[in-house]
C-alpha positions in Angstrom: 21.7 54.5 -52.0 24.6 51.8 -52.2 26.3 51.3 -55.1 24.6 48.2 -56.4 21.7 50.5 -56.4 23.1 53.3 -58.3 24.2 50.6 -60.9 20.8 48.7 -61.6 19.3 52.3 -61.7 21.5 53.2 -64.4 20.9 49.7 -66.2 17.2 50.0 -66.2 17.3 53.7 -67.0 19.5 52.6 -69.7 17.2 50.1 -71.2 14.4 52.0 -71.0 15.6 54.4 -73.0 16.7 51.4 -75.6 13.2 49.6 -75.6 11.8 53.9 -76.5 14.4 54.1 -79.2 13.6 50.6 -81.0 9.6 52.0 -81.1 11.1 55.0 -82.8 13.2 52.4 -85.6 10.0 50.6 -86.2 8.0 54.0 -86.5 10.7 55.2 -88.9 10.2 51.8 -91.3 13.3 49.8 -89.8 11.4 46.7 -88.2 13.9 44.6 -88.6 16.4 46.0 -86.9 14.1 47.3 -84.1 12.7 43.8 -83.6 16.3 42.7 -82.9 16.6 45.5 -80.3 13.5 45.2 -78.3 14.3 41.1 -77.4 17.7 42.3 -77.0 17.0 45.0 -74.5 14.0 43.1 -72.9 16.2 40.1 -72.4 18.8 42.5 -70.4 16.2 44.5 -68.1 14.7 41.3 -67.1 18.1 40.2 -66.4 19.0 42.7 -64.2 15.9 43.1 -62.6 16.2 38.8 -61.9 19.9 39.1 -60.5 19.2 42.4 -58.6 16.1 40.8 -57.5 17.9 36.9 -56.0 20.5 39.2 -54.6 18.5 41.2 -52.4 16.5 37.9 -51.3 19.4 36.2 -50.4 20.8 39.5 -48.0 17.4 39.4 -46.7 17.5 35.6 -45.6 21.0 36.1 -44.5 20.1 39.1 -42.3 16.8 38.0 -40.8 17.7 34.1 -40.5 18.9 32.4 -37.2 21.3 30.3 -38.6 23.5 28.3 -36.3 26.8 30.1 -35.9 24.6 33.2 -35.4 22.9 34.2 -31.7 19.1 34.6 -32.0 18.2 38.1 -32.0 16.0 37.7 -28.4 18.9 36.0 -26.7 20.4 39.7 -27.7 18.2 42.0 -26.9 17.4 39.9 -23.1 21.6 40.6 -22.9 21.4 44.3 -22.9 18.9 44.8 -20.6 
């Protein structure tokens, strides 16, 4: 687990827990408020889940791309043997 992972966790975890407690305001009578809430708290997990998301596809080009500076992996591997 790295630390990014640990955070984004949380924040999901977190809003989870948010998105249960605005059913719980509109069970109670408080729709307004609980309305306000739920696109509030939707708007936030989708964000995370986005950024965490573009994040890890950019690593994942980065580390399995042959980009120009970078030796092919097969021109490594043919090296060491």
């Amino acid at each position: 687990m790295t630390f990014s992972k640990i955070i984004v966790a949380f924040l999901l975890l977190n809003g989870v827990v948010w998105i249960y407690a605005s059913y719980y305001l509109a069970y109670i009578g408080r729709t307004q408020i609980a309305e306000t809430l739920s696109k509030t708290v939707v708007a936030e997990v989708l964000g995370v889940i986005l950024v965490y998301a573009t994040k890890a596809l950019l690593e994942n080009l980065s580390k399995n791309n042959n980009w120009p500076d970078k030796p092919a992996k097969a021109k490594e591997s043919e090296r060491d043997c």
